[in-house]
N, C-alpha and C positions, 0 to 999 in steps of 0.2 A: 504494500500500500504506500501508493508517494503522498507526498505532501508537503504544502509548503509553509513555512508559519514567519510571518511578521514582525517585525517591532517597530520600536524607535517612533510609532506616532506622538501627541500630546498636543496640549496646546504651549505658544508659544508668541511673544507678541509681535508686532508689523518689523521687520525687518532684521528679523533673527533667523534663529538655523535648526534645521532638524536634520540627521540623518536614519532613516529606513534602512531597515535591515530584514533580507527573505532567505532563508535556507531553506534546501529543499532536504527532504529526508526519505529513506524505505530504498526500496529495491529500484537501483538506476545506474541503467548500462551507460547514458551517454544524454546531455542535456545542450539542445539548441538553442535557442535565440530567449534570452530571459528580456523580463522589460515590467515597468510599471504602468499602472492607468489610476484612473480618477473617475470618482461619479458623484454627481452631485443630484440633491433628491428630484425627481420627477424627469431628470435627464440621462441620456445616453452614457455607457464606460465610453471613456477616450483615451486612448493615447496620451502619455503623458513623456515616457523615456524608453528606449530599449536598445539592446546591446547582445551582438555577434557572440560565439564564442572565441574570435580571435579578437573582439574589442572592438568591434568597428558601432557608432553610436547614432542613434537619430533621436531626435526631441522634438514635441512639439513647441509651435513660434514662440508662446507665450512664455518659457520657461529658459530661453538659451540662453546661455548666459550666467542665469543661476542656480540651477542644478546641474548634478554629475552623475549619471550612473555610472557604476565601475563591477566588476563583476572576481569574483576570487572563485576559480575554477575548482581547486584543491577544495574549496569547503563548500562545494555546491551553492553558493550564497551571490546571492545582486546585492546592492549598496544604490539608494540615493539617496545622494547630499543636496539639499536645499536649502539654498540662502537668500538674503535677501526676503524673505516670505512676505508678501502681501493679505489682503484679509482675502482678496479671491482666489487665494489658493488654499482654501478650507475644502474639504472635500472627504471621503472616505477614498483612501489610496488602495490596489488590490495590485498584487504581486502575479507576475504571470510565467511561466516557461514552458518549454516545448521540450518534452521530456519522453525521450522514445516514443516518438512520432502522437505520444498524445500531449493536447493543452490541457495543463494545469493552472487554478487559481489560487491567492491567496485566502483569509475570511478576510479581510481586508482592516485596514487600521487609519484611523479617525486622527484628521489633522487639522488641527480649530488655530485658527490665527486670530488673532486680537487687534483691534485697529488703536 
């Protein structure tokens, strides 16, 4: 059984830093493309960061700049670093990867910014 679990949400106020953290764990031969997203109530998940297993990275417009995803292969784990944080990047964040040709989610973790 894989799975992935979360941290590093909270709240945090307008122009501070959170970093996210997703490990994947259970039975896994080999893990493709990891990446985060964002949903906000009554709206669609979106893209928010994701990342190759060779590193290679794409973000949506809104966030270049100031988040990172980075990814530690050895410990099955994505990393974003978000700075800068505004209040409209509240959102519930869900962790995603492609893990022997199936997608996985996170439960996802709550990122409340304060204006």
């Amino acid at each position: 059984q894989v799975q992935l679990v979360e941290s590093g949400g909270g709240l945090v106020a307008a122009g501070g830093s959170l970093r996210l953290s997703c490990a994947a764990s259970g039975s896994i031969w080999s893990i493709n493309g990891m990446g985060w997203y964002r949903q906000a109530p009554g709206k669609q998940r979106e893209l928010v960061a994701s990342i190759t297993p060779s590193g290679r990275t794409n973000y949506a417009d809104s966030v270049k700049g100031r988040f990172t995803i980075s990814r530690d292969n050895a410990k099955n784990t994505v990393y974003l670093q978000m700075n800068v944080l505004k209040p409209e990047n509240t959102n519930i964040y869900y962790c995603n990867a492609n893990i022997d040709r199936y997608v996985y989610w996170g439960q996802g973790t709550q990122v409340t910014v304060s204006s």
